[in-house]
N, C-alpha and C positions, 0 to 999 in steps of 0.2 A: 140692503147691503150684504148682509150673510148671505143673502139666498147667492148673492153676484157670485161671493168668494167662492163658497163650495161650489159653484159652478166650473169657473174656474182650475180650483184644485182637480177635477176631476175632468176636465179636460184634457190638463198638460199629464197626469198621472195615466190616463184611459192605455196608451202604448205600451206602458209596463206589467200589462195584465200577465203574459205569458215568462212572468220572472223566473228564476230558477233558485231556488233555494240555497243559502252558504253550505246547509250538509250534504245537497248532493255533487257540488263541486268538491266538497272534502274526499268524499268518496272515490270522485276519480281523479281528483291527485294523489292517493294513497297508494290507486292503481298505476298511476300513468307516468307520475314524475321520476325526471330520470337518476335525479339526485338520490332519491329515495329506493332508486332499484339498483343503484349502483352502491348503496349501503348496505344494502340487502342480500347483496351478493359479497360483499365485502366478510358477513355473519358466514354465510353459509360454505366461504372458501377457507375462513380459519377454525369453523367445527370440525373441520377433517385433520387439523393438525395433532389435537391433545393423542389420537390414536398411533399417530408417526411419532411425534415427539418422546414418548414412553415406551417405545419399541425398541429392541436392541438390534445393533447394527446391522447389517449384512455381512453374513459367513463369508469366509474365503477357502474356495475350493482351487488346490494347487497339484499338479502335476507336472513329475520332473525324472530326470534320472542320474545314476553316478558311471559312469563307464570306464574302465582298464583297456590300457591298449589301444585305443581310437577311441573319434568322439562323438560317433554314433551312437544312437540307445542301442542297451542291449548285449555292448561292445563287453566283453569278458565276464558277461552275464554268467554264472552258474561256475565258473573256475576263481574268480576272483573275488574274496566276500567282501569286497568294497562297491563291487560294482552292482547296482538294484534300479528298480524299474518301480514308482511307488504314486502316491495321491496322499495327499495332505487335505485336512478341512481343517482353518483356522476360525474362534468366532471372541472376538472382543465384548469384553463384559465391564461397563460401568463400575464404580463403587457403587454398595450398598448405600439405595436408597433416591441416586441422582436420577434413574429412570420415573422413579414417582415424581418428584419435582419437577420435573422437564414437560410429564405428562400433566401436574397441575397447574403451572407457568403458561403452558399452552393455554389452559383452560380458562384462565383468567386475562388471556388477551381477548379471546371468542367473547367470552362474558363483556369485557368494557365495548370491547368493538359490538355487540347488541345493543347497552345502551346508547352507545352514537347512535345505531340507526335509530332506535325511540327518539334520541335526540332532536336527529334531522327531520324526522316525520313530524314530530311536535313543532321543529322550526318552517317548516313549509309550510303547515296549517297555518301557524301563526300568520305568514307573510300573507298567505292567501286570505283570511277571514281578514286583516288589515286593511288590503285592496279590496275586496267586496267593500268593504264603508266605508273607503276613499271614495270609490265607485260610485254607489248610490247617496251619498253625499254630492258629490262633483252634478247627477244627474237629478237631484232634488234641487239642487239650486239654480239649475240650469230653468225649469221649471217656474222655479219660485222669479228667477230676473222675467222670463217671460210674461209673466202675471204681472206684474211689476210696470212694464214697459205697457201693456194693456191700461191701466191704470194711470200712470201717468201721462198717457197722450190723453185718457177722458178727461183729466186735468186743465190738459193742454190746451183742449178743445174749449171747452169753459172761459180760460183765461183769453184766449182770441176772440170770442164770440166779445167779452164786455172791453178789450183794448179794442177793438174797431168804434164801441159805443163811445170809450173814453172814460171806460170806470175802471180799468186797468194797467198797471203799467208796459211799459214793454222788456224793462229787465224779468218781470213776473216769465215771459213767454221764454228769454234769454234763457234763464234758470233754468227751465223746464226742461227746453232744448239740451242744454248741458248733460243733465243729468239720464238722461236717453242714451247721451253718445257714453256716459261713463255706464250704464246698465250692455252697452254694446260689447264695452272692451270687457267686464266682468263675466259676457257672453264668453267670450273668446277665450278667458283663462280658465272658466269651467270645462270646455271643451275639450282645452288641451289636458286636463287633470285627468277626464273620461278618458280620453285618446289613450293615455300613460296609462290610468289603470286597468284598462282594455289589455292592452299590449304585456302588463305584470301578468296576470291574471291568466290569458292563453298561454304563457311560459311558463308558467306555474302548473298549469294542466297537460302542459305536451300537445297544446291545440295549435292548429294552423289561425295564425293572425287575424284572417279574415272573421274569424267568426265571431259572432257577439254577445257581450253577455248581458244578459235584460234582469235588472233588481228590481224586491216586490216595491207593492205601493206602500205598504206603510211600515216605518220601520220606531221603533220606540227605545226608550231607553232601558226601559228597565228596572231590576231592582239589584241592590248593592250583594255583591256573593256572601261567601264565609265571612266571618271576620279575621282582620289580618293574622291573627294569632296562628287559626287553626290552617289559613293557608302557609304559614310559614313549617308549621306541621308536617301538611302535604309535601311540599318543596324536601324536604328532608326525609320522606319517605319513599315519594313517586317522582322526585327528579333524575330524569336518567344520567345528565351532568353529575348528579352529585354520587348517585349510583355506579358511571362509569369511571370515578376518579378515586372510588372505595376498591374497585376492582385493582385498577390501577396498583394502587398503595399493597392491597394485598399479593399481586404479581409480582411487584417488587422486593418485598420482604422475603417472597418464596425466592425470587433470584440471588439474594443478599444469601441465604441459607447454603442455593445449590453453587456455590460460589467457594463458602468453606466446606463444600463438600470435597471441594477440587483437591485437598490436602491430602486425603485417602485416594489411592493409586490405584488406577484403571486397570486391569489383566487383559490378557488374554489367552483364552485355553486353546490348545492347535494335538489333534492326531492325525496318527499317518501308519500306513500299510507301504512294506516296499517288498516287490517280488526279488528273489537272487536266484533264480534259477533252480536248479538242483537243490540248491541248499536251502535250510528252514525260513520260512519271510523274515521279514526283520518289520518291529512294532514300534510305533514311536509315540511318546506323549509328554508332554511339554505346558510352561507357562509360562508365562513376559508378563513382568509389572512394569509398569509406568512408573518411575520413581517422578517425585516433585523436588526433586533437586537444585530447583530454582525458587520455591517458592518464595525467598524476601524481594522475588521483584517480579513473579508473575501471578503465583496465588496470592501472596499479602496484597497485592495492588487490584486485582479483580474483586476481592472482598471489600475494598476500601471503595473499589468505584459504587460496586452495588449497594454500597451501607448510605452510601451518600444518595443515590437515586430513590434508594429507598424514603430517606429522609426528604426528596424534593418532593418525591410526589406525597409525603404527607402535609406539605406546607402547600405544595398544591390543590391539594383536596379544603385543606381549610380556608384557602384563594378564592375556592369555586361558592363554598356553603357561605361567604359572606358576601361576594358580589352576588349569589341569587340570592339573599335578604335580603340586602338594598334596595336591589332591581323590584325586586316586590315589593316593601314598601311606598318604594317612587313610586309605582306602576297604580297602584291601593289608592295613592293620597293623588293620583292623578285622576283617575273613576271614581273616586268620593265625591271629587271637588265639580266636575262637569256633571254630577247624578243632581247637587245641590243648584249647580248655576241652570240645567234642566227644569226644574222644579221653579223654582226663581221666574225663568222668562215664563213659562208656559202655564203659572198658576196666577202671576201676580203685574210682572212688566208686560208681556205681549199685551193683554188684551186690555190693559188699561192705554197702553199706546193705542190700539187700534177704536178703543172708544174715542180718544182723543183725536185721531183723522179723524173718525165720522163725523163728531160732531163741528171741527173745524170746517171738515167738506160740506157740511148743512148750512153751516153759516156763509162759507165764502160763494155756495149757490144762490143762497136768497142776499146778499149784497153786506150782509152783516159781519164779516172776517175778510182780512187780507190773505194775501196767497204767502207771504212768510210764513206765515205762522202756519196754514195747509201745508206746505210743503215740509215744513222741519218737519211736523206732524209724521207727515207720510215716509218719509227717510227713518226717521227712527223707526218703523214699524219695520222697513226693508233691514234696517240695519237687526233688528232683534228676531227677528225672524231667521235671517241666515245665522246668527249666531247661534242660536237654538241648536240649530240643526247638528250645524256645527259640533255645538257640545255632546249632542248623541253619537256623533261620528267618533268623538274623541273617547267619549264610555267605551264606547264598543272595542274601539281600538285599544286599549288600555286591558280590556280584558284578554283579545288575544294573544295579549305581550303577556298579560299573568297568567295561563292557561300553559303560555311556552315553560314558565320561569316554573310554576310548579309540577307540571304534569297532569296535572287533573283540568278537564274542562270544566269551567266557571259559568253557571244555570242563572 
């Protein structure tokens, strides 16, 4: 009977030899997805601002004239000292100190906008290493019904061979039947599971639909990562959520800052050369302040907005640091608990199930057992067998959700 099953096993497994590993698809969704190049470029279009942002304005260069007598240039040029021919260069100067803020404010939006991309990189893996063990789940059990259905028609066979003799009943055959057609439709819902995470999987790659992706033959559970502690740790030092919402807070505060900057008055410095002709040039130099002569309702109110954004995005940031604890928690007591129900079927329930068909199917061959009792036999072995699997699917998945939630990949 071993020798059957591993036969078996390694019939329906034989197709998967040319699998592809979950890290070399990471790899090229790192490269390929467009999510992630589009985030990418998101970093690399707001690095160019902190250099604009702390620059001072553009000069204004002006040229004009005053004329006597008509209103051509030039017009009583050199007889009348009103009249000049000249260039002005004006250049607007900030208060001390709002050009550094402006240039740091920049900087700490580039900064958060980097962790979103870690972000999204960490969220696309995740989805992706998810469907990989959707994937080869859906196609391990597609497998496992096959074997299943092998199995249950030798049953079958058995049972009709002794109802012809009259030492079996005919509902025995009835049952048997049934449970084919229901191994059929569990065909059919595996299938579609493959199809969907077929379809995830090349969108996640930037691949054309057609193409397929082959999982290896054996995939295990594993062993339990960090302990929840140290990855709550990680989370709060390697999450780029929690990192882009530190940025956040601190961009804010700088905004809150260059906001009562607005209270000290902008200038601008302007000289100028004017020709008059005959007579000595004439020199000009000049300043314009900015007075705030409004400020109880446009500086007092932009300091009040910013004090207050300030203050969202710190209730923000502490929003984020407690939904990723939970998440990890949940995530921890979710891959704790299928690491144990793993260990459970595959040390102690599967194979005391399947000594239990065997030794039922020995008896119900030599005439000494009925087929109820064979079949429940054989159903629970189906049943704890996908379950299994199951719960590895569910480990694995559980990890990739912790991997997102902290930033660090879990071994």
């Amino acid at each position: 009977m071993e020798m059957k099953v591993r036969y078996w096993i390694w019939c329906w497994l034989a197709p998967l030899a040319g699998a592809q590993p979950v890290s070399s698809l990471v790899e090229e969704a790192l490269r390929n997805n467009p999510e992630i190049l589009a985030a990418q470029k998101r970093v690399e279009a707001l690095r160019q601002r902190p250099a604009r942002a702390s620059s001072l304005p553009d000069p204004t260069l002006s040229f004009g004239w005053t004329s006597n007598g008509g209103p051509w240039p030039g017009a009583g040029l050199g007889i009348d000292a009103t009249s000049n021919i000249g260039v002005m260069v004006s250049q607007e100067v900030p208060a001390p100190g709002k050009r550094k803020l402006r240039g740091e404010i920049a900087g700490e939006e580039a900064a958060a906008a980097f962790n979103e991309y870690m972000a999204t990189r960490l969220k696309v893996v995740s989805r992706l290493k998810q469907a990989y063990h959707e994937l080869h789940h859906a196609a391990v059990a597609i497998g496992f019904v096959d074997r299943y259905q092998e199995l249950l028609e030798n049953m079958l066979r058995i049972s009709e061979a002794r109802y012809a003799v009259g030492r079996a009943a005919q509902q025995d055959i009835l049952r048997a039947q049934t449970q084919l057609a229901i191994f059929a439709t569990q065909r059919v819902r595996f299938e579609q599971e493959r199809e969907s995470k077929q379809i995830e999987i090349n969108a996640l790659l930037n691949r054309p639909q057609a193409e397929r992706i082959e999982v290896p033959v054996d995939m295990t559970a594993g062993t339990m990562p960090a302990p929840i502690e140290e990855m709550l740790a990680q989370a709060r030092a390697n999450s780029p959520l929690v990192a882009r919402d530190r940025e956040m807070v601190k961009g804010n505060e700088l905004s809150a800052s260059l906001a009562r900057k607005d209270y000290a008055p902008d200038y601008t410095v302007s000289g100028g050369y004017f020709n008059q002709g005959g007579m000595p040039p004439m020199w000009q130099a000049r300043v314009d302040f900015k007075l705030p002569a409004y400020f109880w309702r446009k500086q007092r109110a932009a300091v009040g907005e910013q004090e207050s954004s300030a203050s969202q995005a710190r209730h923000e940031y502490a929003a984020t640091l407690v939904e990723i604890e939970a998440g990890i928690r949940q995530q921890y007591s979710a891959a704790e608990a299928s690491r144990k129900l793993v260990d459970l079927y595959e040390k102690s329930v599967i194979p005391e199930a399947r000594l239990a068909y065997e030794s039922a199917l020995a008896g119900y061959q030599t005439g000494r057992g009925d087929f109820i009792g064979l079949f429940s036999n054989f159903t629970s072995v189906v049943d704890y067998e996908l379950m299994d699997h199951e719960e590895i699917m569910r480990f694995h998945v559980a990890l990739a959700k912790l991997e997102e939630l902290t930033g660090v990949e879990q071994k």
